[in-house]
N, C-alpha and C positions, 0 to 999 in steps of 0.2 A: 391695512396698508398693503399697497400693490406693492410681490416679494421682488426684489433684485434680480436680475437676470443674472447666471452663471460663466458667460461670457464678458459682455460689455459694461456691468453691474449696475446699468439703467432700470430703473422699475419697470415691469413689466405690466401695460396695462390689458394686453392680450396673451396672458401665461400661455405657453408651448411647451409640455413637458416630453423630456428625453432622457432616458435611461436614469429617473426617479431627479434630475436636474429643471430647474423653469429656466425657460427663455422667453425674449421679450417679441424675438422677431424669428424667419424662418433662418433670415440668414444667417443672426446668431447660431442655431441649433446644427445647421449645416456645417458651418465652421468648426465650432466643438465637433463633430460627426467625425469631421476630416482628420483632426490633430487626434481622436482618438483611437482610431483605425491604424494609421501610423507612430502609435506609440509616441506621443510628441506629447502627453497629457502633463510634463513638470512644468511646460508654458504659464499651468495657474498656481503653480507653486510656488515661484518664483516674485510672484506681485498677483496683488489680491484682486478677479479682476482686471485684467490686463488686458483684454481684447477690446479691439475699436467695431462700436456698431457696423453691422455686414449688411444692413436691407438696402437693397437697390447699389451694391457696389457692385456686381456681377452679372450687367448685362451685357451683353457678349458684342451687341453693336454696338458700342460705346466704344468700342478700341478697333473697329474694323476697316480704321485710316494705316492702319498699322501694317497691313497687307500690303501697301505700297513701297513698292521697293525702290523708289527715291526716297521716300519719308525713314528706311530704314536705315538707309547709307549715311544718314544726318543722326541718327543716335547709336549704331553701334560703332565702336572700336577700332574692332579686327573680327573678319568673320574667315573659315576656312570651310572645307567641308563637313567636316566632323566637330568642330567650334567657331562660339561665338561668345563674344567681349559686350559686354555692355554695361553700365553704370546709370545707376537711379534716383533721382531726390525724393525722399521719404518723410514728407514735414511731420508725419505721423509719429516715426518712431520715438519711444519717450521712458523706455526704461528696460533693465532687464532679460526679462520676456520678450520684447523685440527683439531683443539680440539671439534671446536662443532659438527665438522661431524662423526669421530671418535668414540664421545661418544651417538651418538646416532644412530649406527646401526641397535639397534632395534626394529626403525622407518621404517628401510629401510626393515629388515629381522625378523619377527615374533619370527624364531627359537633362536637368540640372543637375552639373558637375559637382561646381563650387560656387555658393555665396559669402560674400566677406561686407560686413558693416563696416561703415567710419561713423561713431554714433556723435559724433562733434559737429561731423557735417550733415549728419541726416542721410548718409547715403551708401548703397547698398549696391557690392562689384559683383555680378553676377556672370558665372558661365557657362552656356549652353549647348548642348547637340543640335545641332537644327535638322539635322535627321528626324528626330525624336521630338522636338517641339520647337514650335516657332515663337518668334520675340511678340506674338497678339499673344498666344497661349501663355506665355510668362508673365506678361501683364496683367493679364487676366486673371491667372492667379495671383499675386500680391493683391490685386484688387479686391478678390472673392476674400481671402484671410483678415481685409481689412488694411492693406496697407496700399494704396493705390498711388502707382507713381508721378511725382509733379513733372510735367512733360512739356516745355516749351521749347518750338522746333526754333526757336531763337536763339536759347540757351545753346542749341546747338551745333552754331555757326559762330558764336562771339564766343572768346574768350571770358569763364564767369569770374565775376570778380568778387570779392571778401563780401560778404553780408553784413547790414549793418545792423546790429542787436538794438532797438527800436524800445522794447521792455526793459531793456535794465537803463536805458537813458530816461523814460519817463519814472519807473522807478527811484531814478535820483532825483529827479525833481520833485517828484511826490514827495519824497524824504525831505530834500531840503525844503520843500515849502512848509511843509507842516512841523519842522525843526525851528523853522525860523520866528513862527508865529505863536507856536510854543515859548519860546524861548522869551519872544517879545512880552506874553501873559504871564511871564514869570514875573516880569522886573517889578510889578509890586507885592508879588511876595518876599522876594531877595530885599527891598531898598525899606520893605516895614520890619523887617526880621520877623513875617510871618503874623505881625500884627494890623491888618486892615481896619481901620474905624465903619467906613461906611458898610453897612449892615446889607448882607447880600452877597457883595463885590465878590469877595473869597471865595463863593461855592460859582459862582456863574464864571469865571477865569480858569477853577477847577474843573470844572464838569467840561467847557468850551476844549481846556488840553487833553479831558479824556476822550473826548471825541475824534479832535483832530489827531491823536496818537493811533485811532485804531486803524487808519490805512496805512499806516507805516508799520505794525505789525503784521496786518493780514496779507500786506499786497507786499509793499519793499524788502521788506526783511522775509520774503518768503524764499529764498534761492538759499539763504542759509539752512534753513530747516529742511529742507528738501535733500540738499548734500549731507545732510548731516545723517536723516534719516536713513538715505540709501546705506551711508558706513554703516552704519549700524543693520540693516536687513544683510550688510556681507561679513557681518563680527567686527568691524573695524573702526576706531575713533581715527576719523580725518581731521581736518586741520580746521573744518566746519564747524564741530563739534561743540567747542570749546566756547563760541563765537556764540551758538545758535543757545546755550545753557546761560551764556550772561544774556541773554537779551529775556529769555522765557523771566529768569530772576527780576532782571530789573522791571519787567513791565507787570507784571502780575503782583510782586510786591508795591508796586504806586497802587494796583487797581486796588489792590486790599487795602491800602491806607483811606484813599480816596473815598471806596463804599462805605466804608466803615467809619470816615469822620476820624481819623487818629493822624492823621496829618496827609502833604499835599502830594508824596510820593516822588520819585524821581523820573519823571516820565521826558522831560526837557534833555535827562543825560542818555534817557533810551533812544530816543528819538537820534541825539547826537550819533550814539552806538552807528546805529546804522548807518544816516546820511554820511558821517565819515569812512565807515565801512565800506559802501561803496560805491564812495570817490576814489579810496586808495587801491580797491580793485580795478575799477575801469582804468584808473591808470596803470596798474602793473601789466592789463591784460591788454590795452595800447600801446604800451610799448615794447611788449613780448610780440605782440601782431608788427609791428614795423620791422623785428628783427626776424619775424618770419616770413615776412615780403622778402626784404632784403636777401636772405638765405635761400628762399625760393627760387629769385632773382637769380644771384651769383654763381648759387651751384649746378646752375646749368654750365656745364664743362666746356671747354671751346673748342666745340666738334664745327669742324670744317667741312665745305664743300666742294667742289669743283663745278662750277657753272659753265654756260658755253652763252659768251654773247657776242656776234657779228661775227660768229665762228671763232672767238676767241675763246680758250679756257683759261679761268680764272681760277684761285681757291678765296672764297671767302667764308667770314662766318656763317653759320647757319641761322642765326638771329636774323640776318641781312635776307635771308632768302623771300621771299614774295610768290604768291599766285600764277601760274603759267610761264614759273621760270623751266629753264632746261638743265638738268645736272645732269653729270656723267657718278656712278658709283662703280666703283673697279672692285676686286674680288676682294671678302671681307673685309668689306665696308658697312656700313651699318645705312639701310634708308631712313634720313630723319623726316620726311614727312609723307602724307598717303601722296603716291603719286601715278602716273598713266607709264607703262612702257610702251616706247616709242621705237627703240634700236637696239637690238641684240638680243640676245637667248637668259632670259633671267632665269635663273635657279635660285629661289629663295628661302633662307633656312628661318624658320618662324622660332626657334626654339627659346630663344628669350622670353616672344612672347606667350607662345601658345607650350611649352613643354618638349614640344614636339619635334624631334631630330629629323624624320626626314622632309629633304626639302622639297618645295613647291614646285614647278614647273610654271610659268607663267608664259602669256603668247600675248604679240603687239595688239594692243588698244588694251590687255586689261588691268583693273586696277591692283596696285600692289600696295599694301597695306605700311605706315611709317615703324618702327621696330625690327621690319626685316632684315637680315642680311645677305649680300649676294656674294654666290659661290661660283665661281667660273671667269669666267669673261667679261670686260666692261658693258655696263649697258648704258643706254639713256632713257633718259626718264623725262618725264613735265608733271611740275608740280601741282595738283587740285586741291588743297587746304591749306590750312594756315601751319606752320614748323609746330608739331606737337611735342614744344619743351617739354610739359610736364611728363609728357607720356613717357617720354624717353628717360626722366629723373625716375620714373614709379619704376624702370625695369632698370636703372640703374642702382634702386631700394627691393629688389625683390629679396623677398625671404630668402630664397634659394641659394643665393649668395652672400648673405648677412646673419644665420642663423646661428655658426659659431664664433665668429668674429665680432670681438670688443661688444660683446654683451653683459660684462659686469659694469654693474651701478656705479654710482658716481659715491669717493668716499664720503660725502655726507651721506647718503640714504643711510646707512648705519647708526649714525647718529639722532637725525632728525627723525626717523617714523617711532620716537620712543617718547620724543617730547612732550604729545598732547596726554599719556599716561601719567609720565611725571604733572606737567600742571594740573589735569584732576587730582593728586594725591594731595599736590600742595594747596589746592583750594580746598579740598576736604578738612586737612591738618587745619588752615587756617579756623575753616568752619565749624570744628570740633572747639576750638579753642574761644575764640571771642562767645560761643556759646556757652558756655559756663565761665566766663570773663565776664563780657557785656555786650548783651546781645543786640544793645541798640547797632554795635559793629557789627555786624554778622555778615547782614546785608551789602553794605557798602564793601566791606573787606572783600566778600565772596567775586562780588558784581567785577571789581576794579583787577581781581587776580585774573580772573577770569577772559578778562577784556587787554590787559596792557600786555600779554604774553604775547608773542610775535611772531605765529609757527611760519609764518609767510616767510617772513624775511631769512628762516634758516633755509625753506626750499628754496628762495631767488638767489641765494649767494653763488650756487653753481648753475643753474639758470642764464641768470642775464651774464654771466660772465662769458661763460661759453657762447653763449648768443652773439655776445658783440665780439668775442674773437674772431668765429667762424666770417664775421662780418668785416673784418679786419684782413683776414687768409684770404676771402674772395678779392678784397679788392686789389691784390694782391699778386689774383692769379691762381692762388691756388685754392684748390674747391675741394673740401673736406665734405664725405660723404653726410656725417652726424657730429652731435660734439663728442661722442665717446671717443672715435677718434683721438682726439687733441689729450685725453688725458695718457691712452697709452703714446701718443709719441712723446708725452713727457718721461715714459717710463724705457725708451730706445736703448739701447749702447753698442750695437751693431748695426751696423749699413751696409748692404750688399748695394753693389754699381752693375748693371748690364753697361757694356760697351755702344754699340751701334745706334745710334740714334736716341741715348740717352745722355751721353758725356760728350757724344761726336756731335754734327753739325747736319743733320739732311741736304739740308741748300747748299752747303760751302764743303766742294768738294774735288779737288783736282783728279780726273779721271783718264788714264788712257790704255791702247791697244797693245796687247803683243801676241804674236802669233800668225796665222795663215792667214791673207789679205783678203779682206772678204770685198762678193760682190756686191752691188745695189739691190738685189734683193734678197740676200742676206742680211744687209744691215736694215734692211724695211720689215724683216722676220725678227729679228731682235728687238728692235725700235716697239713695233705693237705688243711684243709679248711682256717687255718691261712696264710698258704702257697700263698692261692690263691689274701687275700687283703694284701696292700698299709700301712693299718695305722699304726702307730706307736706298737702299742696293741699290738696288730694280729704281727708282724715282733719279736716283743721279746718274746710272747709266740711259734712262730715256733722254734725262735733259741733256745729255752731250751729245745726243742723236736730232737739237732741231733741226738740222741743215737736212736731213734727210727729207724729201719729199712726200707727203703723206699720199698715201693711193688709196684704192678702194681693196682689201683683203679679206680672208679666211681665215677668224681664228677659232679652231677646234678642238675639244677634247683638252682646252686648257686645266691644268690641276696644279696648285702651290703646296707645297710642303712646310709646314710649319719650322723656322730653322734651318730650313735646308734647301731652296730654290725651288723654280718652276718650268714647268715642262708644257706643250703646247706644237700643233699641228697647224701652221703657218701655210696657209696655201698648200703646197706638196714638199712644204720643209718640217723634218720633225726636229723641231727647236729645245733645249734640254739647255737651262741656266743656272748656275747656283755653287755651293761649293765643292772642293776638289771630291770629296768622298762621295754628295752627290752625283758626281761625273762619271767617277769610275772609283772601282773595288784597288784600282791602281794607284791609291792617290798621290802616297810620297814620291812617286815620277813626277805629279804634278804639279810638287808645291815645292820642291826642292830649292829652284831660284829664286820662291819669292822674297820678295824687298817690302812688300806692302797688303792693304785687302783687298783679294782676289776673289773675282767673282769670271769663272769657267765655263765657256761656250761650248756646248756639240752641239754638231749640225749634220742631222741626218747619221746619227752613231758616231761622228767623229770629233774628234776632240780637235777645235780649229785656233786655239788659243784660252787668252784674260782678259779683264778689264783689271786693270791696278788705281784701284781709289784710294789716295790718299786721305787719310781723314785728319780734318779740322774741327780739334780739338772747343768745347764749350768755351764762350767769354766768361773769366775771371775760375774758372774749375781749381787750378792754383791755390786761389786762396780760401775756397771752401775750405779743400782740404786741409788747410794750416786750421781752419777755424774750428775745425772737426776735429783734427789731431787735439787741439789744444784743447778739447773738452771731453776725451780720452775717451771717443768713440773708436770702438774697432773698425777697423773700414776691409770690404772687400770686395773684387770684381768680378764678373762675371763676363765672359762672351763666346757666342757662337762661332767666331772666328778664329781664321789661326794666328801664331802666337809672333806675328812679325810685328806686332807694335809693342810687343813685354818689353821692350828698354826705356820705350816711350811714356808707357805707363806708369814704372817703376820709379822713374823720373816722377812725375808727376803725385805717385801717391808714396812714395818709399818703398824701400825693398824690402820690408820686413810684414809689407799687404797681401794676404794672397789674392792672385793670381789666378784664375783658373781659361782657360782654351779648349775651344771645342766643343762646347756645351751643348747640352741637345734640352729643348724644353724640359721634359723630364728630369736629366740631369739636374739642373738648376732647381725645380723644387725639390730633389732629392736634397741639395746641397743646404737649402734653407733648412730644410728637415732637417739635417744632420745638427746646424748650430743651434737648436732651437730644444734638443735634448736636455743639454746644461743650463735648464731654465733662462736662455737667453733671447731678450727679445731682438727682435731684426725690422726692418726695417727696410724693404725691397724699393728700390727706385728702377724702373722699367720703360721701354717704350710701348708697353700696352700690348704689340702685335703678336707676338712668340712668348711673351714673357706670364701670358695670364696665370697658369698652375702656381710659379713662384710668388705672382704676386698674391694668390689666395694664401697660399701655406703660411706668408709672411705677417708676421703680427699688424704691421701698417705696410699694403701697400700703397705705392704712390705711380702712376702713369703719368710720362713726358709725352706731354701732345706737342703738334707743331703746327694749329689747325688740320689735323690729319683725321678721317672720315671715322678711323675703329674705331669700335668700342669694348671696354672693355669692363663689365659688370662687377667685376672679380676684385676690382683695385676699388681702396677706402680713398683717395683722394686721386686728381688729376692736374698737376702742372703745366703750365707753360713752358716752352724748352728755354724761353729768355730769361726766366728766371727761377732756372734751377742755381744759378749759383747763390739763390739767396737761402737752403735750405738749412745751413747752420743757424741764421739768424729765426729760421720760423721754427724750427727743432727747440730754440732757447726762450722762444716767447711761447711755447708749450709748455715749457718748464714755467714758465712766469706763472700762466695760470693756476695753475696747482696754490702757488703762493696766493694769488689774488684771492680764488676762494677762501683757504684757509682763516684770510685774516679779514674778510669779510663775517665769515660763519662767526672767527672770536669776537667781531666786535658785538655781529645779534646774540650771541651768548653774552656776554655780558652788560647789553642793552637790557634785556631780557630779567640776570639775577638783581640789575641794579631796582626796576620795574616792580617786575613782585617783590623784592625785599619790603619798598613805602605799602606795596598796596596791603600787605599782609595786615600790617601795622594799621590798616584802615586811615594810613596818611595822604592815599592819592585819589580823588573825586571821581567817579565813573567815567563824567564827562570829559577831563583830561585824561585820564587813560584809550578815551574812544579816540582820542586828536594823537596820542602818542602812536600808539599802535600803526595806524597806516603812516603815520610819516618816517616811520622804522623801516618800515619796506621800502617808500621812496629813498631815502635816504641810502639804505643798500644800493638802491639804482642805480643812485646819481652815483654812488662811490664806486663801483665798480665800472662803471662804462666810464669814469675820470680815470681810474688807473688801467683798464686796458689802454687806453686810447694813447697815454703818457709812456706809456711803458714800450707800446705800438713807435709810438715815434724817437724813441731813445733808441729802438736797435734798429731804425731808419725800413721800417715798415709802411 
C-alpha cells in the first residue's frame, strides 16, 4: 500500500522523502520544509495530518491581479505606511492546527504583524508591513501553506450577508427521510407484536431499516461525533458528548441484534435521535442567528453626522448617510466612513485603529480611511463607500478596551460545564445496575439517560435571555456593548452623574454676553472657533452666533483641551475660550460674579468677557432620581464646571448627594477609583467627550450621545440623551434578568431530574426521550423571550 503522506495524509503514489518523512507531492514537502525551519512543527501535533494538499497552490501568477492598486483599495481595510488591515475567507480552515498555524504567520513572515482567526466564519484578520511585504506576497503565502484565500472582488463592495448552512439542511432531510420510512417499516413489527406470518417479510423490512439507517449515522449524525471528538482531543466532555454515546449505543446495539437474528434492534428510535436532534438545533441556532442580526443591527450606537446639503448643515444619523455625500467632521470626531478630503488641514489620529498614536497628516484629494479621528480644525470630506457599521462596532469590541471589563462568566457556567460528568456517572450507575438486575434494561435504560438529559437547555437559559434583552435595550436606545454587561448593571448601587451635556440639554440653552463689546470680526473669530469643537459649550455658543455672517477665514494652530477649552489663531486674532482657570492663573477675579456657566473669552491676551449659559435641565431627571433614590442607589455628581448650579442641583438630587466642581478628567476617574475600593460597584453616566478615563475605570460605563459624531470605545454601553430618564427602569429590568435566568436554569433542572429519574428505571423509550430533549430547549426559548418581553412591557420598555 502507497504510505500516507506526512502532511496532507493523501497516499502517496510518487513517495518524496524528507528528513526520514514521505510526501506525496513537492508542495507537500515544501510546506513541512517551511513550518519546520520556523519551529511551527506542533501544527502535526495538534491533528493527525492536518495539512491541505500544496501542489500547484503557489504559482506566483495566479495572484499577480493583485498588484493593482484599484483591486487593492476594494479588499483592504485601512492601509497606512507602516500598516495594513486586511480580512480573508478561508473555506479551508477546519480544525485546530489551523488555528495555530494561521495565527502565527509571523513566525513564518517577519513582514506580518498580527493574524487573528474567526473559526465560525472561516476568516482570518491579518496585519501587515507593507514596507516589508505586499498584500500578493501574503496571499501567496496562505496559498503556498495551503490555505488559499476566497477572493470575490464583489464580496467586496456589497455588504456580506449571513451564509446559509446548506449541509445541515439536507442533513435534516436525510434524517427525516429515512426516519420516516423507517418508521413506516416498523408498523408491522409494532401492530404483529413481532409476529409476521408471511415468511420472509421480517428479514427484508429488517435489512431495508438497516440500510436506510446507515446514512443517517454516517452522514446526519456526523457533526455530533465530530464535536464530541474534538472535546475530547482538548480533555473535555462538551455537551456533544453525551448525545454522540447514545446514538454510537443505540445503533450498534440494533446492528448486533439485526446480524445476529436475536431481534429487530432499535434503529426507528435512532434514526428519531437524530432527526429530532437536529431539528431542535437548527432551531436554537435560528433563533440565536435573528437575535444576532438584531444585536448587530441595534448596537450600532447613534453616531451622528453633519452633512452639508445646498449649503446647508444638517446633523443626521449615519445609517442615512449615502455615496458622494459631503460631511463636515470637527475635532475629535470620529470618521465613520472611508472618505476623499476636500477642505481643510486633516490631521488624523489612527490609533483606534492602527495602535498608533501619532497622527496622520493628510492633503486635499487623498483618501482618509473610516475609524479615523480628526485632530485640529473642522474639515470636509466626500464620502466614497458605503458607512462601515460593522467596522466601527469591531473597534468599538477591541480587546484593548474590553480586556478587564466584565469578563467574568455568566453564574450558570459554574453550574452547567459539570453537568455532562454528572450524567455519565448517572448512566454508568444506571448501567452497572440493570446489569446484574436485567440486562434485557441496560440498553434502553443507558440509551434513554443518555438522550433525555438537556445540557442545551441549561446553556440557553442565559443565552436567549440575555439575547432578547440586549434586543429589548436596543430598541430602546440603549446599546449595550455584550450581555455581560446587563448582569453587572444588575449588580450597580452607585451612580455617578457628569453635569454638562449628560443631565443638561445641548440644544436648549439660553445663552448670553457680558463684558467688553465685541467687534464683527471678533464675533466671526469666536463663531469659527466654537464651530470647530464637539463640546456641548462650544455648540450652543456657535448656535447663538447664526446672525453672524459667515466669511471666508484662517483657522490655525487650533488645539482643545480636554475639560478645559480651546485655543486657536483666527486670521490675526489669537482666540483662547474656555474656563476661568483656563483663561488665566487669576481665576477667582473671574468668576467671582458668576450667576450661571461660564464660558471665558480672551482675545489677543485679553480677557474681554463671558458667555453665561443657562442650562436646561434633562425631561423628567426629577423623577429618575425619585426612582433611584427609592431603590437605594447612591447617587452622585460630577462636573467640570463651577459650582453656580450646587443649589440647582441639590434641589434636584438632595443635599445629602455629593457634589463635586471643577473636575478635571483625571480627577473624575480618580474619584471612581476612590468609591470603587469598598467593593463598590459604580456605574458612570457620561457624555462620552471628556469623560472617557471615568467611564473605563467605571464598572458600567454608559455614554449620552445626542447624535453627536465622538466616539467613545472606553464606555460598555451608549444612550440617547431623550432617554436617559428611563435609566432606573432599565437598571430594574437588569435586575429582572438575573431572575429570568435563574428560574429558567430551575425549571431545566428539574425537567432534567424528572427525565432521568423514568429513564433510569428503563420506563422512558429512546424515541420519546429523543422528542423530549429538544423540545426542552425550545420550550426554554419560548419561555424566556415570553418573560423578557412581558416583564419589558410592565416597566413600560
Amino acid at each position: 500500500m502507497a504510505p500516507p503522506c506526512y502532511h496532507c495524509g493523501e497516499n502517496c503514489n510518487e513517495v518524496i522523502v524528507a528528513e526520514e518523512k514521505n510526501f506525496c507531492c513537492e508542495g507537500c514537502k515544501q510546506v513541512y520544509l517551511l513550518l519546520n525551519e520556523n519551529n511551527l512543527c506542533n501544527y502535526y501535533n495538534l491533528d493527525k495530518n492536518p495539512g491541505i494538499k500544496a501542489k500547484g497552490k503557489f504559482i506566483s501568477e495566479r495572484f499577480a491581479y493583485l498588484d493593482d492598486i484599484a483591486t487593492q483599495q476594494k479588499l483592504i481595510q485601512f492601509s497606512s505606511d507602516t500598516q495594513t488591515n486586511v480580512t480573508f475567507q478561508l473555506p479551508q480552515m477546519h480544525c485546530s492546527s489551523c488555528i495555530f498555524l494561521l495565527e502565527n504567520l509571523h513566525r513564518i513572515e517577519p513582514g506580518i504583524t498580527k493574524s487573528q482567526t474567526n473559526f465560525q466564519r472561516k476568516e482570518v484578520f491579518i496585519i501587515f508591513n507593507p514596507q516589508l511585504i505586499s498584500l500578493r506576497k501574503v496571499v501567496e503565502l496562505l496559498a503556498f501553506i495551503g490555505y488559499e484565500p476566497y477572493i470575490s472582488l464583489k464580496d467586496t463592495t456589497e455588504k456580506r450577508s449571513g451564509t446559509f448552512n446548506k449541509k445541515r439542511i439536507y442533513k435534516i432531510g436525510v434524517a427525516g427521510f429515512c426516519f420516516s420510512n423507517i418508521m413506516m417499516l416498523s408498523f408491522p413489527e409494532y401492530f404483529s407484536a413481532g409476529h409476521i406470518e408471511q415468511k420472509g417479510l421480517k428479514e427484508t423490512f429488517t435489512w431495508l431499516i438497516f440500510f436506510l439507517s446507515t446514512p443517517v449515522l454516517f452522514f446526519a449524525a456526523s457533526d455530533f461525533f465530530v464535536s464530541a471528538w474534538k472535546g475530547l482531543r482538548q480533555k473535555t466532555l462538551n455537551i456533544d458528548a453525551p448525545i454522540a454515546l447514545a446514538i454510537v449505543v443505540t445503533f450498534f446495539r440494533s446492528y448486533y441484534e439485526i446480524i445476529t437474528g436475536t431481534g429487530a434492534g432499535y434503529l426507528d428510535s435512532g434514526c428519531g435521535i437524530v432527526f429530532f436532534m437536529l431539528v431542535g438545533r437548527w432551531f436554537q441556532d435560528k433563533t440565536y442567528d435573528s437575535l444576532s442580526f438584531d444585536r448587530d443591527y441595534r448596537s450600532y450606537f447613534p453616531l451622528g453626522v453633519t452633512v452639508i446639503e445646498n449649503d446647508v448643515e444638517k446633523n443626521i444619523p449615519v445609517t442615512q448617510l449615502q455615496k458622494n455625500s459631503r460631511i463636515i467632521i470637527r475635532n475629535e470626531e470620529m470618521i465613520p466612513a472611508d472618505a476623499v478630503l476636500m477642505k481643510g488641514n486633516a490631521n488624523v489620529d489612527y490609533s483606534f485603529v492602527s495602535g498608533e498614536n501619532t497622527p496622520v497628516q493628510k492633503n486635499k484629494g487623498e483618501l482618509i480611511y473610516a475609524g479615523g479621528k480628526q485632530l485640529g480644525t473642522a474639515i470636509e470630506l466626500e464620502i466614497v463607500s458605503d458607512v462601515s457599521q460593522s467596522y466601527i462596532t469591531q473597534l468599538w469590541n477591541n480587546d484593548i478596551f474590553t480586556h478587564k471589563k466584565n469578563a467574568d462568566k455568566s453564574f450558570i457556567h459554574p453550574w452547567s460545564k459539570y453537568f455532562t460528568i454528572v450524567l455519565f456517572s448517572i448512566a454508568l450507575t444506571a448501567s452497572v445496575y440493570w446489569l446484574m438486575v436485567d440486562s434485557t434494561k441496560l440498553f434502553p435504560a443507558l440509551s434513554a439517560v443518555l438522550i433525555v438529559a438537556c445540557p442545551c437547555s441549561l446553556l440557553l437559559s442565559a443565552t436567549f435571555t440575555y439575547g432578547n434583552m440586549l434586543r429589548i435595550f436596543g430598541k430602546n436606545k440603549l446599546y449595550l456593548k455584550n450581555s455581560s454587561v446587563i448582569e453587572m448593571m444588575a449588580k450597580i448601587n452607585t451612580i455617578v452623574f457628569d453635569k454638562t451635556g449628560t443631565i443638561t440639554q445641548n440644544k436648549a440653552a439660553a445663552v448670553s454676553y457680558e463684558g467688553t463689546p465685541l467687534s464683527l470680526a471678533e464675533l466671526t473669530a469666536i463663531k469659527e472657533i466654537t464651530r470647530q469643537s464637539s463640546h456641548p459649550l462650544s455648540k450652543n455658543i456657535a448656535g447663538s452666533l447664526t446672525a453672524i455672517p459667515d466669511r471666508q477665514v484662517s483657522v490655525r494652530s487650533f488645539k482643545e483641551y480636554s475639560g478645559k477649552g480651546v485655543e486657536a489663531l483666527v486670521d490675526n486674532i489669537a482666540v483662547k475660550i474656555g474656563s476661568s482657570a483656563f483663561i488665566s492663573e487669576n481665576s477667582q477675579a473671574l468668576i467671582s460674579h458668576d450667576t450661571g456657566t461660564h464660558v471665558h473669552v480672551m482675545l489677543n491676551d485679553v480677557h474681554m468677557g463671558s458667555y453665561t449659559i443657562g442650562n436646561q435641565y434633562r425631561n423628567g431627571l426629577g423623577d429618575l432620581v425619585k426612582d433611584l433614590r427609592s431603590d437605594h442607589y447612591r447617587l452622585c455628581v460630577l462636573s467640570g464646571d463651577n459650582d453656580t448650579e450646587k443649589n440647582t442641583l441639590s434641589k434636584i438630587f438632595g443635599k445629602n448627594t455629593d457634589i463635586q466642581f471643577y473636575q478635571s478628567p483625571q480627577q473624575k476617574l480618580e474619584y471612581i477609583s476612590s468609591l470603587q475600593k469598598d467593593n463598590t460597584k459604580v456605574l458612570m453616566l457620561g457624555d462620552g467627550l471628556n469623560d472617557a478615563g471615568a467611564l473605563m475605570q467605571s464598572d458600567v460605563g454608559i455614554a449620552v450621545s445626542d447624535n453627536n459624531a465622538r466616539f467613545s470605545p472606553a464606555c460598555d454601553a451608549i444612550i440617547t440623551g431623550e432617554n436617559v430618564h428611563l435609566l432606573g427602569r432599565f437598571l430594574s429590568y437588569a435586575r429582572s434578568g438575573k431572575h429570568i435566568v435563574t428560574a429558567s436554569f430551575i425549571l431545566s433542572i428539574l425537567y432534567n431530574i424528572v427525565g432521568i429519574s423514568f429513564a433510569v428505571q428503563a420506563k422512558l423509550s429512546p424515541m420519546i426521550a429523543a422528542i423530549l430533549m429538544p423540545a426542552s430547549s425550545i420550550s426554554i426559548v419560548l419561555l424566556v423571550s415570553i418573560l423578557t418581553s412581558l416583564i419589558a412591557n410592565k416597566k413600560g420598555l
